[in-house]
Structures are given as C-alpha cells and as structure tokens.
N, CA and C atoms of all chains as a GROMACS GRO file, in nm:
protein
  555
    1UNK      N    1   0.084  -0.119   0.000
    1UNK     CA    2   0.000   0.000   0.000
    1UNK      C    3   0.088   0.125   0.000
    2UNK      N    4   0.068   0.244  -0.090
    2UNK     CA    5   0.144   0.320  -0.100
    2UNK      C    6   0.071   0.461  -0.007
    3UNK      N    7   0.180   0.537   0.048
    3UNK     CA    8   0.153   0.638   0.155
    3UNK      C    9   0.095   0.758   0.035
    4UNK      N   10  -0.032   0.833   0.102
    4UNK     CA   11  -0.111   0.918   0.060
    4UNK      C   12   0.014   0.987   0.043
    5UNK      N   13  -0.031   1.128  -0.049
    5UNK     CA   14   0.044   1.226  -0.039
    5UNK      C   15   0.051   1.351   0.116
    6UNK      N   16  -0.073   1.351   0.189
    6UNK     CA   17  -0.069   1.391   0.246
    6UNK      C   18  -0.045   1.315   0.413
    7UNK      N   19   0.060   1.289   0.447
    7UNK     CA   20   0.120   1.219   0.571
    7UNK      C   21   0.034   1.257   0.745
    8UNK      N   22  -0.017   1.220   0.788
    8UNK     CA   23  -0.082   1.294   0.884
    8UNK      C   24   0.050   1.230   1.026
    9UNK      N   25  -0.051   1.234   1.175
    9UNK     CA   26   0.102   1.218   1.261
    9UNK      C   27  -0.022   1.147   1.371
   10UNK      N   28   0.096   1.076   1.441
   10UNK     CA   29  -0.010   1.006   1.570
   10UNK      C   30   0.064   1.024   1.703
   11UNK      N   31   0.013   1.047   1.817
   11UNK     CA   32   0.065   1.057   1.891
   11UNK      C   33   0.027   0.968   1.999
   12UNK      N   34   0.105   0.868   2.079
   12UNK     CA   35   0.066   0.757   2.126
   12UNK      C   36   0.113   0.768   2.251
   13UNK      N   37  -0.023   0.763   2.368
   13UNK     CA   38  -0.020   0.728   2.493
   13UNK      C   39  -0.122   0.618   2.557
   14UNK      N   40   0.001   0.490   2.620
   14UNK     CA   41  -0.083   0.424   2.688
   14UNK      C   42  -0.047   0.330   2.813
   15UNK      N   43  -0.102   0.192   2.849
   15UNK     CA   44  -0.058   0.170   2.991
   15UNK      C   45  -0.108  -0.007   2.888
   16UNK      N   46  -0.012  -0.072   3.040
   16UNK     CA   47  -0.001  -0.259   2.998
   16UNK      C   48   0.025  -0.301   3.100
   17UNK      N   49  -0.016  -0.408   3.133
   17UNK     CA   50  -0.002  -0.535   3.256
   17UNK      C   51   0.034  -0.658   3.159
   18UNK      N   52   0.198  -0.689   3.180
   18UNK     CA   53   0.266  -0.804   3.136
   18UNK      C   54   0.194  -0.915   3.184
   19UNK      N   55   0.156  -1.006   3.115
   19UNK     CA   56   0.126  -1.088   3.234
   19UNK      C   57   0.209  -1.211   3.248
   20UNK      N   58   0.250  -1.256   3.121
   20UNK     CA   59   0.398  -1.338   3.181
   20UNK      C   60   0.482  -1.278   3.082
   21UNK      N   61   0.588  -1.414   3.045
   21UNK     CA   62   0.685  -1.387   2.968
   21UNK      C   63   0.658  -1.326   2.789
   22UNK      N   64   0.523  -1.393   2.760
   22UNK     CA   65   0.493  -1.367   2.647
   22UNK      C   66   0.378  -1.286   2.622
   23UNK      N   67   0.291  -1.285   2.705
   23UNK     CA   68   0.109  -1.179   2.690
   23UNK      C   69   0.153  -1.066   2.747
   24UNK      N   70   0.077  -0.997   2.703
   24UNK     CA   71   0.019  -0.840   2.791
   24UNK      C   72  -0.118  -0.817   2.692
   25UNK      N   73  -0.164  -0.739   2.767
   25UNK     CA   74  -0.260  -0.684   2.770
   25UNK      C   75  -0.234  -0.552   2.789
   26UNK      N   76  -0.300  -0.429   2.655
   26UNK     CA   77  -0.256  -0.314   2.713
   26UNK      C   78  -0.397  -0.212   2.651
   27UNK      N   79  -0.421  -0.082   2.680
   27UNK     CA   80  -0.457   0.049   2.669
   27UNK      C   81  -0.457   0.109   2.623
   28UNK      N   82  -0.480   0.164   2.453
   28UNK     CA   83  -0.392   0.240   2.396
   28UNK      C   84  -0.485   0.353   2.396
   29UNK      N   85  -0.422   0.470   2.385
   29UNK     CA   86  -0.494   0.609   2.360
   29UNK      C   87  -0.415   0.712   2.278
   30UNK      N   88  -0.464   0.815   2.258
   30UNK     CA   89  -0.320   0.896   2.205
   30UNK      C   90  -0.421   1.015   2.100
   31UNK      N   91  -0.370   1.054   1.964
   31UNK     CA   92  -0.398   1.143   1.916
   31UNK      C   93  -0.394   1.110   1.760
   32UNK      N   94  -0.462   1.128   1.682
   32UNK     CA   95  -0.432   1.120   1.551
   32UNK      C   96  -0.493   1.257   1.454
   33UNK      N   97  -0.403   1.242   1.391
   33UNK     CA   98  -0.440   1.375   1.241
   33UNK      C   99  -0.428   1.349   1.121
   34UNK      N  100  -0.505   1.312   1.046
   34UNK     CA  101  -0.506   1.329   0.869
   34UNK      C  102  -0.615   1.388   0.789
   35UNK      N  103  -0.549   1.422   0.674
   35UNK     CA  104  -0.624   1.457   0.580
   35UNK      C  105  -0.720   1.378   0.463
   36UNK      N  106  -0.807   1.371   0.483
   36UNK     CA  107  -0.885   1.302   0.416
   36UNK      C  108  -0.827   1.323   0.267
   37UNK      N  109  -0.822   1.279   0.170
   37UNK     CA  110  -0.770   1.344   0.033
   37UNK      C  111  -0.934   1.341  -0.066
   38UNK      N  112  -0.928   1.402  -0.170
   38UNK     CA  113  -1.032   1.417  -0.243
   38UNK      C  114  -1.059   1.286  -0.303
   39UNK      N  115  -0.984   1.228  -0.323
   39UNK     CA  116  -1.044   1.037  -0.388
   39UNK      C  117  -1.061   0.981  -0.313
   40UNK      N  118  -1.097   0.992  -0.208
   40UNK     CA  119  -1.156   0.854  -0.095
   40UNK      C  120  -1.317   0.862  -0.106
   41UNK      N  121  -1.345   0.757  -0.100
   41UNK     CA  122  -1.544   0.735  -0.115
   41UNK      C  123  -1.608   0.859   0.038
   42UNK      N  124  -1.568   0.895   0.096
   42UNK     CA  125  -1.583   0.973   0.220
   42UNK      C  126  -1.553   1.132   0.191
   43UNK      N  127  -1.634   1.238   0.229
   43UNK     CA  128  -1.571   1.356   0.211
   43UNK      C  129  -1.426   1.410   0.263
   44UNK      N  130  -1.387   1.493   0.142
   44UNK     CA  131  -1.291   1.529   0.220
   44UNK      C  132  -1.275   1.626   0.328
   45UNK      N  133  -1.127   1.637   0.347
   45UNK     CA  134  -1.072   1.707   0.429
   45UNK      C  135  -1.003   1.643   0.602
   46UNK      N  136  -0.959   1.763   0.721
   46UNK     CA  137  -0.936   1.698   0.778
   46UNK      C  138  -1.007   1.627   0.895
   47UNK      N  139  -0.908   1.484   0.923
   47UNK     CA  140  -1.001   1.402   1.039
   47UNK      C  141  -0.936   1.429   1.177
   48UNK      N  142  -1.003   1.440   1.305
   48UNK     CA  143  -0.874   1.444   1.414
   48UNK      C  144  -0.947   1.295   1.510
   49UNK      N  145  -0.905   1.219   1.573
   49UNK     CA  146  -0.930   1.107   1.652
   49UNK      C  147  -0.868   1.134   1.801
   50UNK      N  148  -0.920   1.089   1.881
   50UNK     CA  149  -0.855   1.014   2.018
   50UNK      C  150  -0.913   0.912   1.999
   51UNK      N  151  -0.828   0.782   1.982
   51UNK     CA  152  -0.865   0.660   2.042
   51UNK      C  153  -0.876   0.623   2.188
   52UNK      N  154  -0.940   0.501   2.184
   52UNK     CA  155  -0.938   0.362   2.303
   52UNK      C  156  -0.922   0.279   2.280
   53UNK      N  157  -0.824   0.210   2.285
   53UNK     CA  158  -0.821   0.026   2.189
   53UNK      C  159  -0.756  -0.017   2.319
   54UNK      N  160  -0.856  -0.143   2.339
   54UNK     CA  161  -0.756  -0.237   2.417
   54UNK      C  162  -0.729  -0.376   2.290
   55UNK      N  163  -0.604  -0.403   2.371
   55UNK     CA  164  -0.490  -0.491   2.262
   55UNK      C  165  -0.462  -0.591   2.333
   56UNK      N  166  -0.456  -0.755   2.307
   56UNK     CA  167  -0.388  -0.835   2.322
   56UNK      C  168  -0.218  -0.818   2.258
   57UNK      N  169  -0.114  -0.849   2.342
   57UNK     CA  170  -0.043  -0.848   2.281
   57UNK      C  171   0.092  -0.961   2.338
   58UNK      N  172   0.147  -1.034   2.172
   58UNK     CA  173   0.227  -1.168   2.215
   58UNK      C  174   0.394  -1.076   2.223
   59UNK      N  175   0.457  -1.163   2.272
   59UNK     CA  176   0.594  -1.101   2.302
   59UNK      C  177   0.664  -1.198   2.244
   60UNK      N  178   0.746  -1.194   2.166
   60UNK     CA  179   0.832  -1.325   2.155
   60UNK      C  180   0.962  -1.317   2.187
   61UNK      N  181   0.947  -1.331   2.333
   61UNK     CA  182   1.092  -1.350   2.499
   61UNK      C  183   1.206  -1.416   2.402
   62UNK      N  184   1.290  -1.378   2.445
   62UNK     CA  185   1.433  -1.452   2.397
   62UNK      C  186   1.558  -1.387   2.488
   63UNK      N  187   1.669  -1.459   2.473
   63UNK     CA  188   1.751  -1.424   2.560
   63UNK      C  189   1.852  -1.279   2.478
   64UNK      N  190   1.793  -1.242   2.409
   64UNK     CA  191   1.874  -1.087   2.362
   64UNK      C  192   1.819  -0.990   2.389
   65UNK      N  193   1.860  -0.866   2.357
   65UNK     CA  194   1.776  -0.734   2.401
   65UNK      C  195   1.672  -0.724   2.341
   66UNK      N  196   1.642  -0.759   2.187
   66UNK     CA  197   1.567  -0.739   2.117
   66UNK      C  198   1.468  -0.828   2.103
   67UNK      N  199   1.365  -0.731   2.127
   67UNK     CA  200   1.204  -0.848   2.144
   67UNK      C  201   1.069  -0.746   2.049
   68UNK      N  202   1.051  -0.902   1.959
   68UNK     CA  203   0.968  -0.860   1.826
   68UNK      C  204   0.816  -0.889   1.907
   69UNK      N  205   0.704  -0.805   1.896
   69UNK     CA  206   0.581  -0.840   1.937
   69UNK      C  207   0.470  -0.813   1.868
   70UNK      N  208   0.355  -0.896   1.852
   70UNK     CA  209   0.215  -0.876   1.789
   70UNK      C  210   0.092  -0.846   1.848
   71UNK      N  211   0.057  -0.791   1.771
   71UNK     CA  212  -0.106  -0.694   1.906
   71UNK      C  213  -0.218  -0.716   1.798
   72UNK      N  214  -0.306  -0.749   1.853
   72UNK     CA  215  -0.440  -0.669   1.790
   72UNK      C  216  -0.512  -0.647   1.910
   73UNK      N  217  -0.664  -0.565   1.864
   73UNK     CA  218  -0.691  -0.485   1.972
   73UNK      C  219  -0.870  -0.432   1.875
   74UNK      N  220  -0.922  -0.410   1.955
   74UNK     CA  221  -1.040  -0.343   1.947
   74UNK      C  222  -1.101  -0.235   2.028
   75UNK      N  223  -1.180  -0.144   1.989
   75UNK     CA  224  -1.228  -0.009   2.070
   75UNK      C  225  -1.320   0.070   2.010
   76UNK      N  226  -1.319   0.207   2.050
   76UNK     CA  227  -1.359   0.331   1.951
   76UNK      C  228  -1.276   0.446   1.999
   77UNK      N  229  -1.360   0.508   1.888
   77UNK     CA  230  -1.272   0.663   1.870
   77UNK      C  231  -1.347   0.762   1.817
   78UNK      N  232  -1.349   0.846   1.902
   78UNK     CA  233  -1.380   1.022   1.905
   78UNK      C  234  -1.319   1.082   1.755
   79UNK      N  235  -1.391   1.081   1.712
   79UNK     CA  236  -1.375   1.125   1.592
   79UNK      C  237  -1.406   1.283   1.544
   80UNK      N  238  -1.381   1.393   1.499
   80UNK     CA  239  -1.430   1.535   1.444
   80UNK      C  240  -1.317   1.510   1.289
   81UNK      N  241  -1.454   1.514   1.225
   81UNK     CA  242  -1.471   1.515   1.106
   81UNK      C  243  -1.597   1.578   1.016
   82UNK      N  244  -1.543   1.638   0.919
   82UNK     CA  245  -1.639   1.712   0.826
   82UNK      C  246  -1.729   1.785   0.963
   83UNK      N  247  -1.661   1.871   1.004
   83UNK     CA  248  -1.726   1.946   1.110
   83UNK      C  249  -1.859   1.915   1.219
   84UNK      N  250  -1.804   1.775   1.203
   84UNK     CA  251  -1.930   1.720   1.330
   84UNK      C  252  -1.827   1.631   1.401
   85UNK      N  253  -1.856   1.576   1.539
   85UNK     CA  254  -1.801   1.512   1.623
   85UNK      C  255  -1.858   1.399   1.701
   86UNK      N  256  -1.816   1.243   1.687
   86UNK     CA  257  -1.908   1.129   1.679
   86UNK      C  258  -1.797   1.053   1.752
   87UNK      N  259  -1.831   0.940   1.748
   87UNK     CA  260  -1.800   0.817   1.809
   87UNK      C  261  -1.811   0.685   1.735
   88UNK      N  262  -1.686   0.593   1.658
   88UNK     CA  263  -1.701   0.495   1.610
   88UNK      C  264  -1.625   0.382   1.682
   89UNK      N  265  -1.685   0.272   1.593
   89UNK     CA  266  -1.548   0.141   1.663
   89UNK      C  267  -1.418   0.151   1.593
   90UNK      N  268  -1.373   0.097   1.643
   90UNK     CA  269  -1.208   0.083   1.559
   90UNK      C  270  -1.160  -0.073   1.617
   91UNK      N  271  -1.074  -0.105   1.488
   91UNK     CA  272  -1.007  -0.204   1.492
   91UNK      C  273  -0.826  -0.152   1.495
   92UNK      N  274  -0.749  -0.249   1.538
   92UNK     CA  275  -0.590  -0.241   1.561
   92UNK      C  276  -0.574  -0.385   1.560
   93UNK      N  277  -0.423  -0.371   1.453
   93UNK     CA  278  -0.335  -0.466   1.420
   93UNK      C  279  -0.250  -0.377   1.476
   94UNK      N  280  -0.114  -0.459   1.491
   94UNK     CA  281   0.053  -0.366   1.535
   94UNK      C  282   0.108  -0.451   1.564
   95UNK      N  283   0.265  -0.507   1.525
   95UNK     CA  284   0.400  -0.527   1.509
   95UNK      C  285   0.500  -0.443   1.506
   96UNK      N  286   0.621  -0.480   1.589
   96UNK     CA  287   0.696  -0.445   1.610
   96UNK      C  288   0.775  -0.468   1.683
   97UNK      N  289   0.887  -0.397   1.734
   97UNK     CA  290   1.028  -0.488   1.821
   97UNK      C  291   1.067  -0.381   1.878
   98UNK      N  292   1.103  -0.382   1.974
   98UNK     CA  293   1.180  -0.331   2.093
   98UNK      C  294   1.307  -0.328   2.188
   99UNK      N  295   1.383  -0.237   2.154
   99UNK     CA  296   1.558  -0.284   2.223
   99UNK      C  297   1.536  -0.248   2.384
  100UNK      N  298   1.572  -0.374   2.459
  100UNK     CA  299   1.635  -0.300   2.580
  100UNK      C  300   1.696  -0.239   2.613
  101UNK      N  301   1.680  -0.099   2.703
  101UNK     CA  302   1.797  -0.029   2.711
  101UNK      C  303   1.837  -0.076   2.897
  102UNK      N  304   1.766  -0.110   2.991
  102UNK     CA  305   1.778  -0.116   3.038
  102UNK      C  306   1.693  -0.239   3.124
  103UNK      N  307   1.690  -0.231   3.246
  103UNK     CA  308   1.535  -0.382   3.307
  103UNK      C  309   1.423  -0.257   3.295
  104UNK      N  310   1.412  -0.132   3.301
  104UNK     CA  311   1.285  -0.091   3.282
  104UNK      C  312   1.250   0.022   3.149
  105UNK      N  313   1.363   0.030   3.072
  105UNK     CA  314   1.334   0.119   2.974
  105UNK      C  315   1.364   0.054   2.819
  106UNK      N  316   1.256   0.053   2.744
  106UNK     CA  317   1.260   0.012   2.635
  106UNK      C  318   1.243   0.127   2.543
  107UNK      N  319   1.319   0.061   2.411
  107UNK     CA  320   1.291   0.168   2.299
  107UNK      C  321   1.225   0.051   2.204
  108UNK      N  322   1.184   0.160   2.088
  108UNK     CA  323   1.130   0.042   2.005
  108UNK      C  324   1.057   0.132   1.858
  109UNK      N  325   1.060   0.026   1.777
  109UNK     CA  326   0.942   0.084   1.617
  109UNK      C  327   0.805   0.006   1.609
  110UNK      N  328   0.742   0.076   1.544
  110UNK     CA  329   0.650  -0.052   1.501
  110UNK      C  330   0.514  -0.016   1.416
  111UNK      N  331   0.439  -0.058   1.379
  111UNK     CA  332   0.328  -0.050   1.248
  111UNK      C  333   0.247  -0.073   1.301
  112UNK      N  334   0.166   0.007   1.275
  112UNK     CA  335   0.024   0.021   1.334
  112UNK      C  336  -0.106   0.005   1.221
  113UNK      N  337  -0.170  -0.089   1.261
  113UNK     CA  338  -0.283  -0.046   1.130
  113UNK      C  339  -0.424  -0.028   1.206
  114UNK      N  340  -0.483   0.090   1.163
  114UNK     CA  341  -0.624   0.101   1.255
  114UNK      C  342  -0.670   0.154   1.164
  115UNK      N  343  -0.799   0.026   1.154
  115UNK     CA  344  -0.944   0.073   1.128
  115UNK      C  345  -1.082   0.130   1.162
  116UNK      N  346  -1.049   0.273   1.126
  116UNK     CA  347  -1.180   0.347   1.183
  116UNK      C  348  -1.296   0.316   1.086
  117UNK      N  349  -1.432   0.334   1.217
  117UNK     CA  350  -1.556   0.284   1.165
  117UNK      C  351  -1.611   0.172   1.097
  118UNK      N  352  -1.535   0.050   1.182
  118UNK     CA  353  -1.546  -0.037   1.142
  118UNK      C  354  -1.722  -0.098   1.156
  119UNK      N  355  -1.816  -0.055   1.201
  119UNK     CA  356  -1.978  -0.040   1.200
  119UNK      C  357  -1.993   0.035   1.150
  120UNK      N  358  -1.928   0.114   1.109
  120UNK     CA  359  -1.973   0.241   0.981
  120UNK      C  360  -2.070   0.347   1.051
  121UNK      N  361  -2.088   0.350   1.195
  121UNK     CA  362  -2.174   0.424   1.275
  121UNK      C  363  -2.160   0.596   1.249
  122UNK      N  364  -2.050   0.616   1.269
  122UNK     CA  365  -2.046   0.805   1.206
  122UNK      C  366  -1.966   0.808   1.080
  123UNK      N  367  -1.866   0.749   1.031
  123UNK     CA  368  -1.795   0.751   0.890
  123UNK      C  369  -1.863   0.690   0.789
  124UNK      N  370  -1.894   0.713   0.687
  124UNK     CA  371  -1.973   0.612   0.619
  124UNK      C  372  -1.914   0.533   0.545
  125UNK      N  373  -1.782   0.529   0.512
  125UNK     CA  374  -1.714   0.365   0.490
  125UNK      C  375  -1.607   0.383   0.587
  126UNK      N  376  -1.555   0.249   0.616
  126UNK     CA  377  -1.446   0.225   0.690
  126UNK      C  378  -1.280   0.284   0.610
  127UNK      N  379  -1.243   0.350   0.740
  127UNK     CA  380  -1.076   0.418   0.672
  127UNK      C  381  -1.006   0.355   0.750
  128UNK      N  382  -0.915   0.322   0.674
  128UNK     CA  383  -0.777   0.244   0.724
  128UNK      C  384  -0.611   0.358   0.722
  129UNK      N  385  -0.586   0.309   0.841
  129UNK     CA  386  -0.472   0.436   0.909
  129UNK      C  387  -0.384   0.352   0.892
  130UNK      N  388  -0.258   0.384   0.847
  130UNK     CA  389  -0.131   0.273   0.862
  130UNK      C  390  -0.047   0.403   0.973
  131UNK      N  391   0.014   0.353   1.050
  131UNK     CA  392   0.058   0.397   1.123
  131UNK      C  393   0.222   0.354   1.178
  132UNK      N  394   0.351   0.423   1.108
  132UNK     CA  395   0.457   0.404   1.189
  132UNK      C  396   0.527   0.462   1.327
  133UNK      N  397   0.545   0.439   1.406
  133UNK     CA  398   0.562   0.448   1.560
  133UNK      C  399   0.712   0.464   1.586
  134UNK      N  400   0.753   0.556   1.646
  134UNK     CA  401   0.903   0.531   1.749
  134UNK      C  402   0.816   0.544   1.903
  135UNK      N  403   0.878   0.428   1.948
  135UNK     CA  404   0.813   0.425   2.119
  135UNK      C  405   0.914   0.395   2.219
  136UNK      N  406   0.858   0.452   2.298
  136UNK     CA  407   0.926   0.417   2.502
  136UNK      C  408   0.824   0.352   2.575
  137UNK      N  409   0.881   0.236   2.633
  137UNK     CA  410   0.818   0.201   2.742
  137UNK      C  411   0.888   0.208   2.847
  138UNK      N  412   0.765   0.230   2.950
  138UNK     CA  413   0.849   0.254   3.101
  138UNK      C  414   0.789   0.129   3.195
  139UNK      N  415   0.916   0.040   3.207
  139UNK     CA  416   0.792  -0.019   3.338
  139UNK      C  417   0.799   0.034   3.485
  140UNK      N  418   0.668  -0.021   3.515
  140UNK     CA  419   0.658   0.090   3.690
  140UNK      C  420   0.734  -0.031   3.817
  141UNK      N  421  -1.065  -0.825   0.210
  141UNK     CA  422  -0.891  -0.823   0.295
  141UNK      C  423  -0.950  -0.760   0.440
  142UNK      N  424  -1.054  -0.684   0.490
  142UNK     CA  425  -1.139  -0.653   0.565
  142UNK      C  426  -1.188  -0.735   0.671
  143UNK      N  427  -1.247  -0.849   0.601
  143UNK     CA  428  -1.296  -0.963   0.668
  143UNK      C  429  -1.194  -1.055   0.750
  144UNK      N  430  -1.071  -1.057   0.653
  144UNK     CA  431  -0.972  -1.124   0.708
  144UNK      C  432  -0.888  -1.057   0.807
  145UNK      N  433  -0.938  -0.938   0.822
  145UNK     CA  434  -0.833  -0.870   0.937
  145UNK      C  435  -0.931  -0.863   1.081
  146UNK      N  436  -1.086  -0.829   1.038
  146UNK     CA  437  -1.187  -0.898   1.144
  146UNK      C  438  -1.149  -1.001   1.233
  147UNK      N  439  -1.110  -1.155   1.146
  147UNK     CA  440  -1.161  -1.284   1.206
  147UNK      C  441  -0.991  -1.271   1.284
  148UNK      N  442  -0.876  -1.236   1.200
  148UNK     CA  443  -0.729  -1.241   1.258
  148UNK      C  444  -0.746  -1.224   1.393
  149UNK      N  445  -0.822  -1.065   1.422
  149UNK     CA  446  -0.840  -1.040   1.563
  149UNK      C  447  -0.906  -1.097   1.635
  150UNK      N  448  -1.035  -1.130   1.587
  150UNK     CA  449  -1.121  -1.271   1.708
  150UNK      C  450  -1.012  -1.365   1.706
  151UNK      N  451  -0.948  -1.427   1.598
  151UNK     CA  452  -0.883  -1.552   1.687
  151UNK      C  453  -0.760  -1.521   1.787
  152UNK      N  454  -0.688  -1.414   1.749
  152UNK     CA  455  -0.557  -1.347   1.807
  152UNK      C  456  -0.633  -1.336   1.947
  153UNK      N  457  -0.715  -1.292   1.956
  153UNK     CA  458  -0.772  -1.257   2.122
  153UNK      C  459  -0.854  -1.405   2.172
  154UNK      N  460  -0.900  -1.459   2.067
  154UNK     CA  461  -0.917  -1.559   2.168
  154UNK      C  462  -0.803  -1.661   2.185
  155UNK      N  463  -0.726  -1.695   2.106
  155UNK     CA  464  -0.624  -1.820   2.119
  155UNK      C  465  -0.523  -1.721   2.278
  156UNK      N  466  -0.548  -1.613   2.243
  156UNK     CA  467  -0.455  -1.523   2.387
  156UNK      C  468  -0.512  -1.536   2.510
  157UNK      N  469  -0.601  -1.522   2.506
  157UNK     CA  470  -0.736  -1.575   2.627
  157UNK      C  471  -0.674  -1.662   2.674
  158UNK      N  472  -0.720  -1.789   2.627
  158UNK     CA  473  -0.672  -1.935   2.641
  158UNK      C  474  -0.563  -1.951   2.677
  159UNK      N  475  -0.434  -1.906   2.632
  159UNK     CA  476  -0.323  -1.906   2.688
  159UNK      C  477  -0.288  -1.780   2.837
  160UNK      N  478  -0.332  -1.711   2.843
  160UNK     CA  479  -0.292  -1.629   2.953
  160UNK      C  480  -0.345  -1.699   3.048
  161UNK      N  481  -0.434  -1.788   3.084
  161UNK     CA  482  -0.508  -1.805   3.172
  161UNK      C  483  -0.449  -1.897   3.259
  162UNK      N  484  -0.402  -2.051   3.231
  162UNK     CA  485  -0.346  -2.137   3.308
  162UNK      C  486  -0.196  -2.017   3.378
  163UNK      N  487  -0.127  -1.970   3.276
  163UNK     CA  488  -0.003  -1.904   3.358
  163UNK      C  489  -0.005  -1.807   3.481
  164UNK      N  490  -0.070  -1.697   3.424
  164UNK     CA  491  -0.147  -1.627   3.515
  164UNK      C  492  -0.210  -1.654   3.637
  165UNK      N  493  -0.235  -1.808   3.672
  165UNK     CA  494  -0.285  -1.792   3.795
  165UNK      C  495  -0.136  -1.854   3.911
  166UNK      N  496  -0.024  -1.935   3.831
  166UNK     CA  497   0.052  -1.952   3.920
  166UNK      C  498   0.175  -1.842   3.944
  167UNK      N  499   0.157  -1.742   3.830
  167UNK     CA  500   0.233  -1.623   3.880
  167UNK      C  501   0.330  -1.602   3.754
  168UNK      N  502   0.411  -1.481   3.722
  168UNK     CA  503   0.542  -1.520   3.647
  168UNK      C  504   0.629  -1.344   3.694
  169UNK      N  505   0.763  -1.373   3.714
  169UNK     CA  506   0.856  -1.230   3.722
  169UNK      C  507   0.844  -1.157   3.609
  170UNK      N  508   0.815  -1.176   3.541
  170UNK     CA  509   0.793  -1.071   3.450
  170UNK      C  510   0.640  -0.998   3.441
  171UNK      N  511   0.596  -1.054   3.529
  171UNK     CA  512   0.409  -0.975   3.563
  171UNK      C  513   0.459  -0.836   3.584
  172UNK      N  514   0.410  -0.726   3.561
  172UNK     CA  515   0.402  -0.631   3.613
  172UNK      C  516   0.341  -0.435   3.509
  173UNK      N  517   0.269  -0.405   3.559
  173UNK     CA  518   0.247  -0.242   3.469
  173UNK      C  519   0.375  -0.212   3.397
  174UNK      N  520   0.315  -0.171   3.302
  174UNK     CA  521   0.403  -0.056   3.226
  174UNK      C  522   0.353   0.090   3.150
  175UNK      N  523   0.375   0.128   3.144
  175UNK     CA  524   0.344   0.261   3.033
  175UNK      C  525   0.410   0.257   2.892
  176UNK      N  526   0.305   0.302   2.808
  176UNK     CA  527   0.394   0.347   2.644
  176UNK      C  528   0.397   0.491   2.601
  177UNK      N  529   0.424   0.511   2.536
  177UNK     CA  530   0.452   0.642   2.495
  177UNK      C  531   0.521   0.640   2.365
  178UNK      N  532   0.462   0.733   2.248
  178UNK     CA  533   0.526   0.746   2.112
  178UNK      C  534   0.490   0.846   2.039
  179UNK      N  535   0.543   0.872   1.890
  179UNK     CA  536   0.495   0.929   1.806
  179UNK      C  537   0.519   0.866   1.663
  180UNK      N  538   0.423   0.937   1.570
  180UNK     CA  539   0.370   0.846   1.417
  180UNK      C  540   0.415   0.913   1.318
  181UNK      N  541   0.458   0.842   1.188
  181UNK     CA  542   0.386   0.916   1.113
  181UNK      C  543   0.275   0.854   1.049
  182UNK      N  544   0.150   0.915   0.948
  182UNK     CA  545   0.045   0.790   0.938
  182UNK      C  546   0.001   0.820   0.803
  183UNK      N  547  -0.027   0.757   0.732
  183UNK     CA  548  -0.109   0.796   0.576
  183UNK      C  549  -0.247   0.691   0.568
  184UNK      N  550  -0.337   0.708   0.534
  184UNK     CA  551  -0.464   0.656   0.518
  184UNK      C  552  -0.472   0.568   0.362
  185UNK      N  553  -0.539   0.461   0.386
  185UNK     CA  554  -0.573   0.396   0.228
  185UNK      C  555  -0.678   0.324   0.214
   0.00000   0.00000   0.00000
C-alpha cells in the first residue's frame, strides 16, 4: 500500500499489565491527524481522533535485548470530522520490536494499522490508518 | 482483505485468552504495569 500524499502524525499514549513472559494486555490512547484526500469514497478534508483500543499483545521473549511483538486490539474513537463530532469502533493490528535499554526502559518501532468505523456508525465507509511508531516504554 | 483482518483479531484474542489463563494464575517475574509512549507518522488507504 502506497503512503497518501498527504502524511498525517499520531501521537501515542498508553498503559499494559505483562502478564507473563509472552502476553500483555494493554490500553492504547493517544492522538491522531489526517487529511482526508479528495479520492476517498468519504468527504474530504481533515479528520482528528482520540482513540481507546484495548490490545492483546504476544511477546516473543528470547535471551537478547531485542524483542519482536504482535497486538491486535479493538475499541472506539472520538472522531471530528467534516465538522461534526461522533464516536465509532475501531479495529488495531501492530507489530513491532523493541531494544532494551535497560530492566525498565525500552525503545522500540512498530506499524500500526487502525481501522476506523469499522460499523460504519459516524464515517460512512471504513478508513484504514497505517501507522509508523518510534516508542518508550516505562515499566513501573 | 477486511474480513480477514476482522476474524485475525477474534482468533488473536481468543487463542490469547486461552493461553494467559493457566499461567497467570501460578504467577510469572515478568508480571508487572508498564506505560507506552510514542509518536507516528500515518497515511490513510
């Protein structure tokens, strides 16, 4: 899939309970911005979101710093678009890997794919967000 | 390609279900909160 011309930005805040070596379970919230472009079946212009997705997510533990992990996740999201402001579901996929820097600070990349309006409740077709990530985790 | 990213997530959450559950109740060191924090860039398709 090739990136729109117009790049929007996400901003990602959230919380997780490891629960062993390989699950967590986490929270996601944060901020999103794009521009609708004029060829999408949906009007244009711009969209702004706060999500809620909670995520399963696998870890795959190994004895190096570097640990690759898979999420999906379901929720909704606050949506203002075309100058009204609603509430849809959303879907989340996400991969990605993470270096230890330390026992409680991780760095990491990873791909995000979220589907807004997946009931089609305020958007009237479903939009798909690809989303690349630089992240920190902190554990408490 | 829609449908198939639907059912990915029912089974991803349920086959995760199933597995968190026996471990989880006898404990593991690596249990514990964390926080995330990031930024994107994102294009729509």
């Amino acid at each position: 899939m090739e990136p729109e011309a117009d790049l929007g930005f996400r901003v990602v805040a959230g919380c997780g309970f490891r629960l062993n070596r390989n699950w967590a379970i986490e929270l996601d919230s944060g901020f999103i911005r794009n521009n609708i472009p004029e060829d999408f079946p949906t009007e244009a212009g711009p969209m702004s979101q706060v999500p809620l997705v909670f995520n399963a997510v696998f870890h795959f533990a190994n004895e190096s710093r570097l640990e690759p992990y898979l999420g999906a996740g379901f929720g909704a999201s606050v949506v203002s678009y075309d100058g009204d402001t609603g509430g849809d579901a959303a879907l989340a996929f996400k991969a990605g890997v993470r270096y230890g820097i330390n026992e409680r600070t991780a760095i990491g990349v990873d791909y995000t794919y979220f589907m807004l309006g997946a009931t089609s409740a305020f958007i009237g077709e479903p939009v798909g967000d690809d989303t690349v990530n630089l992240g920190v985790r902190w554990a408490l | 390609m829609k449908d198939v990213l639907w059912w990915g997530a029912v089974l991803l959450l349920a086959v995760g279900g199933v597995m968190i559950r026996p471990q989880a109740v006898h404990g593991d060191p690596a249990r514990g909160w964390y926080l995330n924090g990031g930024l994107g860039l994102n294009w729509l398709d």
